[in-house]
NUKOLVO-236272 format. One record per atom (N, C-alpha, C, O): residue in three letters; atom name; x, y, z. Coordinates in steps of 0.05 Angstrom, whole numbers, plus 5000, padded with zeros to 4 digits. Layout:
<atoms>
+---------+-------+------+------+------+
! residuo ! atomo !    u !    v !    w !
+---------+-------+------+------+------+
!     Ala !    CA !    X !    Y !    Z !
...
+---------+-------+------+------+------+
</atoms>
This chain:
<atoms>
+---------+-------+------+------+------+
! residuo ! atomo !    u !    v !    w !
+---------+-------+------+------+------+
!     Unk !     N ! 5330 ! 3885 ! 4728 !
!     Unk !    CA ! 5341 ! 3861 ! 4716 !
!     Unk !     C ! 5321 ! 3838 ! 4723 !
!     Unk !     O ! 5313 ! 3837 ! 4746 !
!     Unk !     N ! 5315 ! 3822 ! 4707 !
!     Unk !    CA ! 5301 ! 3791 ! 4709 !
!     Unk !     C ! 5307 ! 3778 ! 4698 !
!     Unk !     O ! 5317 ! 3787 ! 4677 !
!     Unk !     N ! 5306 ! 3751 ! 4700 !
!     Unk !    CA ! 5311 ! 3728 ! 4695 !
!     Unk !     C ! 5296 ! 3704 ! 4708 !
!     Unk !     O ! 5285 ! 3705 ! 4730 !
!     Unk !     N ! 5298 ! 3679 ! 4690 !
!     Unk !    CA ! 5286 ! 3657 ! 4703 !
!     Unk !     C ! 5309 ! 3636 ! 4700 !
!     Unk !     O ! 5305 ! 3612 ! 4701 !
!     Unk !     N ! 5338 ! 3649 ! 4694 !
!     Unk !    CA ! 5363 ! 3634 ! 4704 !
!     Unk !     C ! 5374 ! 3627 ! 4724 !
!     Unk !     O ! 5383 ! 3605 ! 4730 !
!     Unk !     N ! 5375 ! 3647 ! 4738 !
!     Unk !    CA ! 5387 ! 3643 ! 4770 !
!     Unk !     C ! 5368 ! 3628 ! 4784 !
!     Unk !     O ! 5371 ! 3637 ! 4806 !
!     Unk !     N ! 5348 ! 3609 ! 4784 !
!     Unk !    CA ! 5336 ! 3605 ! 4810 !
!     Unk !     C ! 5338 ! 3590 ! 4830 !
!     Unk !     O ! 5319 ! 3583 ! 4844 !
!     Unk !     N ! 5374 ! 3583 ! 4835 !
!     Unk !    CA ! 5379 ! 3564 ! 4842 !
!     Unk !     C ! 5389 ! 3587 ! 4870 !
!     Unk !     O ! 5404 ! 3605 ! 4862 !
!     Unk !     N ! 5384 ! 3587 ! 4888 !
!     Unk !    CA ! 5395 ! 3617 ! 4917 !
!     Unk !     C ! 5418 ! 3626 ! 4911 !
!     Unk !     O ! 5425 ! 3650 ! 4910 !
!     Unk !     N ! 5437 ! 3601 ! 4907 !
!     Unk !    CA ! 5471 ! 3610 ! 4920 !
!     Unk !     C ! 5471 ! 3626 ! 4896 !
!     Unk !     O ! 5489 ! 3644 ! 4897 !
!     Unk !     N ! 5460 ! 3626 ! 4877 !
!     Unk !    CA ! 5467 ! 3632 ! 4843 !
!     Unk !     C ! 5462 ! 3655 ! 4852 !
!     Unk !     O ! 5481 ! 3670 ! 4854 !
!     Unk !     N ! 5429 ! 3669 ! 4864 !
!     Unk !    CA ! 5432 ! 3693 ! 4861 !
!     Unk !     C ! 5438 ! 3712 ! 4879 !
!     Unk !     O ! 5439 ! 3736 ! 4876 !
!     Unk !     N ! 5446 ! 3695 ! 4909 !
!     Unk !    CA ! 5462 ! 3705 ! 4931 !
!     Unk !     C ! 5478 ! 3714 ! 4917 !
!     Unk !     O ! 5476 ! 3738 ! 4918 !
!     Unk !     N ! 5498 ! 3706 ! 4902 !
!     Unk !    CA ! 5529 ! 3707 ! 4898 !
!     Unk !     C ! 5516 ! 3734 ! 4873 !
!     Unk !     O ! 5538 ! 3746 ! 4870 !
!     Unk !     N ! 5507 ! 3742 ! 4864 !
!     Unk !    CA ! 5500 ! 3761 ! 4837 !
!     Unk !     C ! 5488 ! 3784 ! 4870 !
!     Unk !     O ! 5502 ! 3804 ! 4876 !
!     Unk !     N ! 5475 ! 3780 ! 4879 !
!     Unk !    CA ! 5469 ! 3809 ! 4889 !
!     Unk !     C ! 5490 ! 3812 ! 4916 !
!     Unk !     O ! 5495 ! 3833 ! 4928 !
!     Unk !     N ! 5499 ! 3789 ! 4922 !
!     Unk !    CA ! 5528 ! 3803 ! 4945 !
!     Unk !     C ! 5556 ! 3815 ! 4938 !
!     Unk !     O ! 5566 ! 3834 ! 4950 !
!     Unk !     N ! 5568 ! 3798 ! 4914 !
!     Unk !    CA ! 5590 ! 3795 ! 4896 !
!     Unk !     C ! 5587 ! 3816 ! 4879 !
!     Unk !     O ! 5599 ! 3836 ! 4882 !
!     Unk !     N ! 5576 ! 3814 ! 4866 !
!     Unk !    CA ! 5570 ! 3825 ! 4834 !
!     Unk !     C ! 5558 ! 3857 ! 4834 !
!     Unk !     O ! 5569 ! 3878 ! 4828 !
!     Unk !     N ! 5527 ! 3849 ! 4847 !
!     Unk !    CA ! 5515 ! 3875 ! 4836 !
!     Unk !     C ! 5525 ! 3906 ! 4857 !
!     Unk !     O ! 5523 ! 3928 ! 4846 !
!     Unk !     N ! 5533 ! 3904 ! 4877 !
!     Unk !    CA ! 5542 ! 3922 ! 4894 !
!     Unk !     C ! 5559 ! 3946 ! 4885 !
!     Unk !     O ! 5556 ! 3971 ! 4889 !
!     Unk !     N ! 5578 ! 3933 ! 4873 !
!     Unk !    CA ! 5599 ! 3951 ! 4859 !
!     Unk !     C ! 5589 ! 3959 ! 4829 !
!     Unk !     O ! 5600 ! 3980 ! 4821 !
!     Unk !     N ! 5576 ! 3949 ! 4815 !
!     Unk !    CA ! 5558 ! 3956 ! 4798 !
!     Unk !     C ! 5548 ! 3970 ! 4800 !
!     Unk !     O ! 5547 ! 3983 ! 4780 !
!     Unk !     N ! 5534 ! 3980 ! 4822 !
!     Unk !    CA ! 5515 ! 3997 ! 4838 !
!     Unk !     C ! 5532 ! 4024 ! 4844 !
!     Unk !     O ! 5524 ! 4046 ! 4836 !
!     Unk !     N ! 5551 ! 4021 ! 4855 !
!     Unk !    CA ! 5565 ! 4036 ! 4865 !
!     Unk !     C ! 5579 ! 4050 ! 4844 !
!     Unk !     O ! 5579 ! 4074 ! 4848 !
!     Unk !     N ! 5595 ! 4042 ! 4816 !
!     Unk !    CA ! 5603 ! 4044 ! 4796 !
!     Unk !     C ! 5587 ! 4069 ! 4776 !
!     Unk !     O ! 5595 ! 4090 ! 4765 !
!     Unk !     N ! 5557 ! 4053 ! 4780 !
!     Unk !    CA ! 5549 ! 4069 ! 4764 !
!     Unk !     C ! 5531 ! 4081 ! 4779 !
!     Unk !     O ! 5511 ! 4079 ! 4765 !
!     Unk !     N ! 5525 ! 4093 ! 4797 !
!     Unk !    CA ! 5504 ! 4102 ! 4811 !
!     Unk !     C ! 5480 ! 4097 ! 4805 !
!     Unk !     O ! 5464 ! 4115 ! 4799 !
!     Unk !     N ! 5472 ! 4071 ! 4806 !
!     Unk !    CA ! 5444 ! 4065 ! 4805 !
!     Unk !     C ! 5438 ! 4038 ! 4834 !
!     Unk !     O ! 5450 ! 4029 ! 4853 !
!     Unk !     N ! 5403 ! 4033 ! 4818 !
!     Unk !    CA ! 5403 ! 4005 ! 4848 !
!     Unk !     C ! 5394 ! 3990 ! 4834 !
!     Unk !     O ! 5381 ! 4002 ! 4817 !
!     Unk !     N ! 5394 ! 3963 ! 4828 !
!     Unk !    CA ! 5393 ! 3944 ! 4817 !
!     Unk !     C ! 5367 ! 3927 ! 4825 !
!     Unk !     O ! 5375 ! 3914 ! 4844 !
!     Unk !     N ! 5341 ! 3920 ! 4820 !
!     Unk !    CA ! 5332 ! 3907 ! 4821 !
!     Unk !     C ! 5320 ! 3873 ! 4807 !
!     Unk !     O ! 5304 ! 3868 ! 4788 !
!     Unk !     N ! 5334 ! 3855 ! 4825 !
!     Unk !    CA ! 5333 ! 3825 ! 4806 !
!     Unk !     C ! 5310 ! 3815 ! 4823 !
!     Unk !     O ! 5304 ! 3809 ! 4846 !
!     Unk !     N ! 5297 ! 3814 ! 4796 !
!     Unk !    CA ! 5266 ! 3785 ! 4800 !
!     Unk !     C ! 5280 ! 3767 ! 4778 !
!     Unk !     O ! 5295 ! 3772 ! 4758 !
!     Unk !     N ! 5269 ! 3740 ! 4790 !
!     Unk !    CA ! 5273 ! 3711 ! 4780 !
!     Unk !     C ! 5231 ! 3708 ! 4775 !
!     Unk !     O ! 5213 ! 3710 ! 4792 !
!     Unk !     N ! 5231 ! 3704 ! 4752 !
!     Unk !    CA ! 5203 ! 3686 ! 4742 !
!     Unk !     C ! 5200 ! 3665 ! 4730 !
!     Unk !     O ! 5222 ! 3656 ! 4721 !
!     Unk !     N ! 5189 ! 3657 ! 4728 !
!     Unk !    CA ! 5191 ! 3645 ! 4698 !
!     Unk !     C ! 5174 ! 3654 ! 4674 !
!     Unk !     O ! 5156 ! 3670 ! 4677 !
!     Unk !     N ! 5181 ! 3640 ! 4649 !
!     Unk !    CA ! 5183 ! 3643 ! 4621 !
!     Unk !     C ! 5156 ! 3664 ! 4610 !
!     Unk !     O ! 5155 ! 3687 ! 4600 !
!     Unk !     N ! 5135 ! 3643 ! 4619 !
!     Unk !    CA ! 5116 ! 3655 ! 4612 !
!     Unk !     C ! 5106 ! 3688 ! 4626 !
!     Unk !     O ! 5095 ! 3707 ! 4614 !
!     Unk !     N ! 5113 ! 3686 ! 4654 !
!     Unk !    CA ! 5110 ! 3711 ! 4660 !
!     Unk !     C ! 5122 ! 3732 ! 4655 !
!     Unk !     O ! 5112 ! 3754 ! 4654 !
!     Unk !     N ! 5149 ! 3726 ! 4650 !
!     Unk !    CA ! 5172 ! 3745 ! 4636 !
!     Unk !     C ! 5166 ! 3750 ! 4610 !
!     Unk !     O ! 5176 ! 3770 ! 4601 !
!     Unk !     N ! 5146 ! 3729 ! 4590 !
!     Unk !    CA ! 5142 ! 3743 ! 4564 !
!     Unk !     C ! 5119 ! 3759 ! 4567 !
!     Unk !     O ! 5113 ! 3776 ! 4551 !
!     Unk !     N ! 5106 ! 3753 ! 4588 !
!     Unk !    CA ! 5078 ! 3772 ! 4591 !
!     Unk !     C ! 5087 ! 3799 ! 4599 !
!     Unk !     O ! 5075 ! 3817 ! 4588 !
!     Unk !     N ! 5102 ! 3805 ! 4615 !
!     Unk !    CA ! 5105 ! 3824 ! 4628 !
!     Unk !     C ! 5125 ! 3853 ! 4609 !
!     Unk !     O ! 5124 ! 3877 ! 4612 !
!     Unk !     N ! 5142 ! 3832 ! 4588 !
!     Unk !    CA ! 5152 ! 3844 ! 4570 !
!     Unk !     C ! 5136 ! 3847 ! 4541 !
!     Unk !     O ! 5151 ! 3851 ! 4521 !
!     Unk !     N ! 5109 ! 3846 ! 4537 !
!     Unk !    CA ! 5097 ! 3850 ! 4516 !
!     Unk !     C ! 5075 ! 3863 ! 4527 !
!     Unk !     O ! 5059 ! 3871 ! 4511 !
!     Unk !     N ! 5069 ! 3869 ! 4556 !
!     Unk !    CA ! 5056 ! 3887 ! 4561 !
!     Unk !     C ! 5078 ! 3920 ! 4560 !
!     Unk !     O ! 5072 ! 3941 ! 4549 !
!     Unk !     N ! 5101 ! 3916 ! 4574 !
!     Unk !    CA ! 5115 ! 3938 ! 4570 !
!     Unk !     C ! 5123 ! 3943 ! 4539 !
!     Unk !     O ! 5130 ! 3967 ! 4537 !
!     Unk !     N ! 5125 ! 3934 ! 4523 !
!     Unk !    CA ! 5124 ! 3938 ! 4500 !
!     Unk !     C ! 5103 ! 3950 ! 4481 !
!     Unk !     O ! 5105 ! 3964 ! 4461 !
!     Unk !     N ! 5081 ! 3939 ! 4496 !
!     Unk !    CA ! 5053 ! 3946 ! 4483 !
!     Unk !     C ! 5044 ! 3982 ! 4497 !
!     Unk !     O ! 5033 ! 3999 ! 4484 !
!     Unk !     N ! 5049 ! 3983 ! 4513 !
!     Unk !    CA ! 5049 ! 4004 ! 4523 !
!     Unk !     C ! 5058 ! 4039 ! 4529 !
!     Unk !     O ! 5049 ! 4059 ! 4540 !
!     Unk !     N ! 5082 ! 4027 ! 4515 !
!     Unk !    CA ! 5104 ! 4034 ! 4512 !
!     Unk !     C ! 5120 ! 4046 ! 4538 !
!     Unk !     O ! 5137 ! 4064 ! 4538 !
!     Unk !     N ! 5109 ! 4032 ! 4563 !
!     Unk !    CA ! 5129 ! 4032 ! 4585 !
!     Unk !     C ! 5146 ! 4024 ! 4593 !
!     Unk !     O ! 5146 ! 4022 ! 4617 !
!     Unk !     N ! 5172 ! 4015 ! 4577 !
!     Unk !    CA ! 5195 ! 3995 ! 4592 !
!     Unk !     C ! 5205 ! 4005 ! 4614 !
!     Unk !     O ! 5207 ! 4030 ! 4615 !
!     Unk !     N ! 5212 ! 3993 ! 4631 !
!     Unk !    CA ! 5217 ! 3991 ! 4663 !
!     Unk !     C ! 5238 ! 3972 ! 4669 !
!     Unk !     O ! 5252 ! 3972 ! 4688 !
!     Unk !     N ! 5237 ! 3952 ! 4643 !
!     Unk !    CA ! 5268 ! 3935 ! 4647 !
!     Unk !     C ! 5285 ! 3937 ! 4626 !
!     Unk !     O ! 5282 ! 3939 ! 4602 !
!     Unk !     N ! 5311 ! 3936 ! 4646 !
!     Unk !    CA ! 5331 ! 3947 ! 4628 !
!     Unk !     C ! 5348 ! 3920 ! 4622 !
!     Unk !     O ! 5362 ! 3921 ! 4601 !
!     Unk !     N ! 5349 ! 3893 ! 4638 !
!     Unk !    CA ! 5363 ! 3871 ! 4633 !
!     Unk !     C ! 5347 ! 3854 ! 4636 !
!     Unk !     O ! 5335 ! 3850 ! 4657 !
!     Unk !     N ! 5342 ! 3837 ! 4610 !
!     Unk !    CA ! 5335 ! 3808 ! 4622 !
!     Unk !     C ! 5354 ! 3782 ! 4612 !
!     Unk !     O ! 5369 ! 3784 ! 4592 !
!     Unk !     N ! 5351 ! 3769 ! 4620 !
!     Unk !    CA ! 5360 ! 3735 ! 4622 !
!     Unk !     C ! 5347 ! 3718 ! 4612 !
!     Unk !     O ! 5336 ! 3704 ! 4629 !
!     Unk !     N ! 5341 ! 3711 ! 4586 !
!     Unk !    CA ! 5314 ! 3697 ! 4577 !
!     Unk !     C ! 5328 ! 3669 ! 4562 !
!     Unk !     O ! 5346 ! 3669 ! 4545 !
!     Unk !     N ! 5312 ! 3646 ! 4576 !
!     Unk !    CA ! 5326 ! 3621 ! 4570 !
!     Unk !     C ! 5325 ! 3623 ! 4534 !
!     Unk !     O ! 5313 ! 3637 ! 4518 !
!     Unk !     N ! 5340 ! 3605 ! 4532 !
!     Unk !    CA ! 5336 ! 3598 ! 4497 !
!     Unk !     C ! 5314 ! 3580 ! 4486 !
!     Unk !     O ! 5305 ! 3580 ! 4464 !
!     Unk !     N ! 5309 ! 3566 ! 4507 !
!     Unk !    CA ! 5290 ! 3550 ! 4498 !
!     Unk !     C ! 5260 ! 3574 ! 4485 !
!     Unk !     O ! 5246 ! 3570 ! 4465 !
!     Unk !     N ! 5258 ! 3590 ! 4498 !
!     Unk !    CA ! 5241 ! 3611 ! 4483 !
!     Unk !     C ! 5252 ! 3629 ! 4472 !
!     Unk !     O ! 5234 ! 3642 ! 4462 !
!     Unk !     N ! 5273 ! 3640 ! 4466 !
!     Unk !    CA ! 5287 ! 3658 ! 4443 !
!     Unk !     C ! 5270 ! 3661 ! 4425 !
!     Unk !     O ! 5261 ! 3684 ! 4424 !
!     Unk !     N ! 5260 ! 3642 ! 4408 !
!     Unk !    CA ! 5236 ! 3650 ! 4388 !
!     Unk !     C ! 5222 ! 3670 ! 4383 !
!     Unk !     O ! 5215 ! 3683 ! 4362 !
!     Unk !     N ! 5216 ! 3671 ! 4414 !
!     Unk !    CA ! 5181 ! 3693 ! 4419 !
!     Unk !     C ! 5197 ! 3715 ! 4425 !
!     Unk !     O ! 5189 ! 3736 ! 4415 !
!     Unk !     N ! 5217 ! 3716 ! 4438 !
!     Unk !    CA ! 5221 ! 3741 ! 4442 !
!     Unk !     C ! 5233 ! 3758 ! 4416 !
!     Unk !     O ! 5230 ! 3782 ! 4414 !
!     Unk !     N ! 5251 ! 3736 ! 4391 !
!     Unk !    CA ! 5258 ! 3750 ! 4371 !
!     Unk !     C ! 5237 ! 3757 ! 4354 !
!     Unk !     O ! 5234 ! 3778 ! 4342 !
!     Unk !     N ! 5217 ! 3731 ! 4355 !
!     Unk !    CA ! 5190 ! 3746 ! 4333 !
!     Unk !     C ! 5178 ! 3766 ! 4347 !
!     Unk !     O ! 5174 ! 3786 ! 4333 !
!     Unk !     N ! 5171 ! 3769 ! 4369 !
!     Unk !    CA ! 5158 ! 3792 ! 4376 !
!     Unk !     C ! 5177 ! 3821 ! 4385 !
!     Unk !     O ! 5166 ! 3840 ! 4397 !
!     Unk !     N ! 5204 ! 3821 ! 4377 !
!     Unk !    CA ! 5224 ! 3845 ! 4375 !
!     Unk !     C ! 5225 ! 3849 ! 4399 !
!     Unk !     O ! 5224 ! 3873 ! 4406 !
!     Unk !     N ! 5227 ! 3835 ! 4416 !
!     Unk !    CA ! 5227 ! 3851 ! 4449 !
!     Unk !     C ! 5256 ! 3846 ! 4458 !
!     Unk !     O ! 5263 ! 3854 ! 4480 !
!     Unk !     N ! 5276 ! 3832 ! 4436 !
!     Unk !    CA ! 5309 ! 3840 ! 4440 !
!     Unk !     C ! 5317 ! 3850 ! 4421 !
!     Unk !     O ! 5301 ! 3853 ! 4402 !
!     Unk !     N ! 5347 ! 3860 ! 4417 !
!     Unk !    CA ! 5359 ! 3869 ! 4399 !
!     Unk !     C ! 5387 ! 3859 ! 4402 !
!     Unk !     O ! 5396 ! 3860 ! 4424 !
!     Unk !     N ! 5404 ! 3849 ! 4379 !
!     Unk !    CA ! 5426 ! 3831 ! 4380 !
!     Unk !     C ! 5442 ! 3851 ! 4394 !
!     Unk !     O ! 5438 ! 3875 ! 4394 !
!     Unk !     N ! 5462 ! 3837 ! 4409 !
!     Unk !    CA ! 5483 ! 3850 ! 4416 !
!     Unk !     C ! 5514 ! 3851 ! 4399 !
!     Unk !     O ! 5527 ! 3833 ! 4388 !
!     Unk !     N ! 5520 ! 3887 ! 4400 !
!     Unk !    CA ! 5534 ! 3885 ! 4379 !
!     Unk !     C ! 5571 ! 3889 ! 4379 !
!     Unk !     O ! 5588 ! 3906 ! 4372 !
!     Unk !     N ! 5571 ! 3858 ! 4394 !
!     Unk !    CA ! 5601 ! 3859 ! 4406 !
!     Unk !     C ! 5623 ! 3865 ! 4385 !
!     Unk !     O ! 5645 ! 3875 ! 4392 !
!     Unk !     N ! 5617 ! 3860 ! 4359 !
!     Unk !    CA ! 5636 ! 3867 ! 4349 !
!     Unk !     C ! 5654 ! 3907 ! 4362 !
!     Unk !     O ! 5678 ! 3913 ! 4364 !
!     Unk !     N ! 5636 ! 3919 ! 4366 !
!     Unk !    CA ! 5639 ! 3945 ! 4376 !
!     Unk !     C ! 5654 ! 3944 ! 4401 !
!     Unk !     O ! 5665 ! 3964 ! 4410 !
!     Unk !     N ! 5655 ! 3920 ! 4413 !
!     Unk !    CA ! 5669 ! 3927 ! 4440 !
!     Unk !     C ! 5698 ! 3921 ! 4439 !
!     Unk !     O ! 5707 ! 3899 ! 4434 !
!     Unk !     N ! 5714 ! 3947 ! 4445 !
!     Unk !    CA ! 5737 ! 3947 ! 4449 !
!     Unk !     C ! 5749 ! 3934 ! 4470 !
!     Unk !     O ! 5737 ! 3930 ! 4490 !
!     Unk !     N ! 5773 ! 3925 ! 4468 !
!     Unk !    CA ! 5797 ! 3909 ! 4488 !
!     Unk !     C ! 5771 ! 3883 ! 4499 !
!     Unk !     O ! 5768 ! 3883 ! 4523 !
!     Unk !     N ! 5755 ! 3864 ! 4485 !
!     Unk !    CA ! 5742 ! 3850 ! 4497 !
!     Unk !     C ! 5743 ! 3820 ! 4474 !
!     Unk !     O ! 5740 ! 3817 ! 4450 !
!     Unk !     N ! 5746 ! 3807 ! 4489 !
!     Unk !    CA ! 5752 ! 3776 ! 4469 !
!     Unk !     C ! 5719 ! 3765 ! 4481 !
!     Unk !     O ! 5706 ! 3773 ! 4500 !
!     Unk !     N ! 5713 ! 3746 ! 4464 !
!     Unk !    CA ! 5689 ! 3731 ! 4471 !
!     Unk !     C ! 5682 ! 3697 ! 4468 !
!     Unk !     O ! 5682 ! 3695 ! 4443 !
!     Unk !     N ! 5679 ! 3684 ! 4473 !
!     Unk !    CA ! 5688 ! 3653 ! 4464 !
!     Unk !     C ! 5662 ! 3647 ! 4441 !
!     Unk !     O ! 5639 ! 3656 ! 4439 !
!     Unk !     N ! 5677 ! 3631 ! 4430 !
!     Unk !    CA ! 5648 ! 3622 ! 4398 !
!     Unk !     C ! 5621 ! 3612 ! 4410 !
!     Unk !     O ! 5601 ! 3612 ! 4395 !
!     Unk !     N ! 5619 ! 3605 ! 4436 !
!     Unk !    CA ! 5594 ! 3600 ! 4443 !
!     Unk !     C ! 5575 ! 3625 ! 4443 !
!     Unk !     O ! 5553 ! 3627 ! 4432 !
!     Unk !     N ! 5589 ! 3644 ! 4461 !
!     Unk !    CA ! 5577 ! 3674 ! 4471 !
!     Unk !     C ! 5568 ! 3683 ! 4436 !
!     Unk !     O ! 5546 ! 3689 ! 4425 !
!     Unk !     N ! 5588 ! 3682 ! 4429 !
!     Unk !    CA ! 5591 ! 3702 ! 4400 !
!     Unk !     C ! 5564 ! 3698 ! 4377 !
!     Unk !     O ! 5548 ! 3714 ! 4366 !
!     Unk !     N ! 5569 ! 3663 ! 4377 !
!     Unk !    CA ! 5543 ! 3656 ! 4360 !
!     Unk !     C ! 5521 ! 3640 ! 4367 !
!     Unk !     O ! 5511 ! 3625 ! 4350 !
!     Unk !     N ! 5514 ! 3641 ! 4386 !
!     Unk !    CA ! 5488 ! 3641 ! 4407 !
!     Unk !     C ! 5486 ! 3650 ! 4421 !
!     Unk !     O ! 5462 ! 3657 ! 4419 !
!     Unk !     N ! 5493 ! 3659 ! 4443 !
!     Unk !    CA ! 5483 ! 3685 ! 4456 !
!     Unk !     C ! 5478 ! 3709 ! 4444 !
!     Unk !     O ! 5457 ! 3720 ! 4452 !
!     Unk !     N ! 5494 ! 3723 ! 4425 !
!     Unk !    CA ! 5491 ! 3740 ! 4417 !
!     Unk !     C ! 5485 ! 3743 ! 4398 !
!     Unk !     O ! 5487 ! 3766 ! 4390 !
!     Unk !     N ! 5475 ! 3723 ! 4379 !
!     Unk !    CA ! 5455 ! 3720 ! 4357 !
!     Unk !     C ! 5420 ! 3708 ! 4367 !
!     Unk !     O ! 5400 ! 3706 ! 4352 !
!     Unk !     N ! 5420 ! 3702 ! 4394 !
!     Unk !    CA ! 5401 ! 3684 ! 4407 !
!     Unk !     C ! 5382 ! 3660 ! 4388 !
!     Unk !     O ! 5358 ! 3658 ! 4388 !
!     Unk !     N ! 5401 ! 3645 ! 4375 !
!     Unk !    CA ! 5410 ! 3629 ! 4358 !
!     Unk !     C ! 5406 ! 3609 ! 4374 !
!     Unk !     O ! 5431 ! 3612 ! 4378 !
!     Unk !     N ! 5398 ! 3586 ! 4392 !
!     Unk !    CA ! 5402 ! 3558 ! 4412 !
!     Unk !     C ! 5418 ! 3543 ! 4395 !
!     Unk !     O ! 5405 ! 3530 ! 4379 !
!     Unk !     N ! 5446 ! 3542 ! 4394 !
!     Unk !    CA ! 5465 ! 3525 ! 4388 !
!     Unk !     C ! 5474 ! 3528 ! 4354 !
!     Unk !     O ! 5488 ! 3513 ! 4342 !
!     Unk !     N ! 5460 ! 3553 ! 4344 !
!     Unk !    CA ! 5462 ! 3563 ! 4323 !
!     Unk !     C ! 5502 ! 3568 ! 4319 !
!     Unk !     O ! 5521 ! 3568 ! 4335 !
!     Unk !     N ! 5499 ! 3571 ! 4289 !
!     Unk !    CA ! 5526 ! 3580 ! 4276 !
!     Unk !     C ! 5514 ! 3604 ! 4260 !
!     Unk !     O ! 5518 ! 3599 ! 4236 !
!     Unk !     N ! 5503 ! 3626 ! 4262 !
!     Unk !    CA ! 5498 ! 3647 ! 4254 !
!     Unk !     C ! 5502 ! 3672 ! 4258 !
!     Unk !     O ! 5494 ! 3681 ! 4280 !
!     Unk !     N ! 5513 ! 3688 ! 4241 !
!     Unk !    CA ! 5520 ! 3716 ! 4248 !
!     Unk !     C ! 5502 ! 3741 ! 4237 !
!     Unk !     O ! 5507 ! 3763 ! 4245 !
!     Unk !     N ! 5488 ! 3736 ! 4224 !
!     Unk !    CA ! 5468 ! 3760 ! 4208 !
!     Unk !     C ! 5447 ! 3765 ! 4232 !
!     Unk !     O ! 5437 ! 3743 ! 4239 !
!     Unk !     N ! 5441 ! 3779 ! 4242 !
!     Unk !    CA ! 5406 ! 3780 ! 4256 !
!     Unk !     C ! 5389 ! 3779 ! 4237 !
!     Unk !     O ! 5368 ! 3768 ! 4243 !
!     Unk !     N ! 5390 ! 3788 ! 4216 !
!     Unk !    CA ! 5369 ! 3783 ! 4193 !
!     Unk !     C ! 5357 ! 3761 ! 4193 !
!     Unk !     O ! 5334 ! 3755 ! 4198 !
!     Unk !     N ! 5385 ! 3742 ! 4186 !
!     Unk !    CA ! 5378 ! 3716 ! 4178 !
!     Unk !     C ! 5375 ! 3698 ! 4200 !
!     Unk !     O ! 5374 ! 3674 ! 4197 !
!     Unk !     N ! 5373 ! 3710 ! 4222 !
!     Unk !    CA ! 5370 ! 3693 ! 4254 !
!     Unk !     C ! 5339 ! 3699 ! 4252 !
!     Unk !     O ! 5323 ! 3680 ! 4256 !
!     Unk !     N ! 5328 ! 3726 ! 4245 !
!     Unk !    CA ! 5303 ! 3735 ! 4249 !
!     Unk !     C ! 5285 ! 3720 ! 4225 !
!     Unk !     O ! 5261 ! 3718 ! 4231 !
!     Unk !     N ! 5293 ! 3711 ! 4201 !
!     Unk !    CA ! 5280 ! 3704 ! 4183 !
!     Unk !     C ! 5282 ! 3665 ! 4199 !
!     Unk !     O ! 5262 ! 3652 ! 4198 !
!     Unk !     N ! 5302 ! 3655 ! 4209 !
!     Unk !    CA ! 5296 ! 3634 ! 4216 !
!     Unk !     C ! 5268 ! 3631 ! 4235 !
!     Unk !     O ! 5246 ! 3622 ! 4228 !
!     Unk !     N ! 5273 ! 3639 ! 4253 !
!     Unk !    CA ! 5249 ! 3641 ! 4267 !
!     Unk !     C ! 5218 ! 3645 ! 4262 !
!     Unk !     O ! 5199 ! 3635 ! 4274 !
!     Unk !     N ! 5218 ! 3661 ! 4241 !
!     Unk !    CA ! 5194 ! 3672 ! 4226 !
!     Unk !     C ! 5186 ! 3651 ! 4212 !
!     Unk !     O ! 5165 ! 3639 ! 4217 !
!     Unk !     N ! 5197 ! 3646 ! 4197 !
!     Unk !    CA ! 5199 ! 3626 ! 4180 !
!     Unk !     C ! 5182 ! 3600 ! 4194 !
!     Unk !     O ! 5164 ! 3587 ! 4182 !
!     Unk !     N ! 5193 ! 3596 ! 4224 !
!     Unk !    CA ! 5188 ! 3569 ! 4234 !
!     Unk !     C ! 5157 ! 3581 ! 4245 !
!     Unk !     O ! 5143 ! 3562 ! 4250 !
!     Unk !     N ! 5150 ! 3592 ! 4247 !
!     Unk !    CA ! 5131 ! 3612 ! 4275 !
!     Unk !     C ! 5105 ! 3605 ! 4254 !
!     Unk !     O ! 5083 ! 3613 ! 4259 !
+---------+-------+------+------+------+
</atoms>
């Protein structure tokens, strides 16, 4: 997992004391969180892309660059409609999970053609 969200300590104290443990334990794996920032996190994910080695399985990528990562395909929408017994609030629904920054959109098409469009 990475991100350049948490870099505030208690933020990611509380994610690997609280959080990721039982996660861990749940699913039998070990969790590794780096905090970068932007630019290194898009480098690092267009070299594993280019390579075709991915090695991360979660990232955290601010919106302020959403762009690059949708023009360059290195996410894929999440497709909550599929998730059972789970409610989501209209923020999550149509920006986070369209990676939309303050967007009202539901197509990834038409999230992917915005971007392109601007790029």
């Amino acid at each position: 997992m990475e991100s350049r969200l948490y870099n505030p300590s208690e933020e990611k104290a509380f994610l690997m004391k609280e959080i990721f443990p039982e996660f861990e334990e749940n699913n039998n794996c070990i969790i590794k969180f780096d905090t970068m920032n932007d630019d290194t996190l898009l480098k690092k994910a267009k070299f594993q892309h280019e390579s075709g080695k991915v090695s991360t399985d979660v990232i955290f990528a601010h919106d302020g660059v959403m762009y690059e990562w949708i023009r360059n395909e290195y996410i894929i929408p999440l497709d909550i409609d599929q998730w059972e017994g789970r409610s989501f609030s209209r923020v999550f629904r149509y920006r986070i999970s369209s990676g939309v920054p303050g967007g009202d959109y539901t197509s990834w098409g038409e999230v992917k053609q915005i971007y392109d469009d601007a790029g």
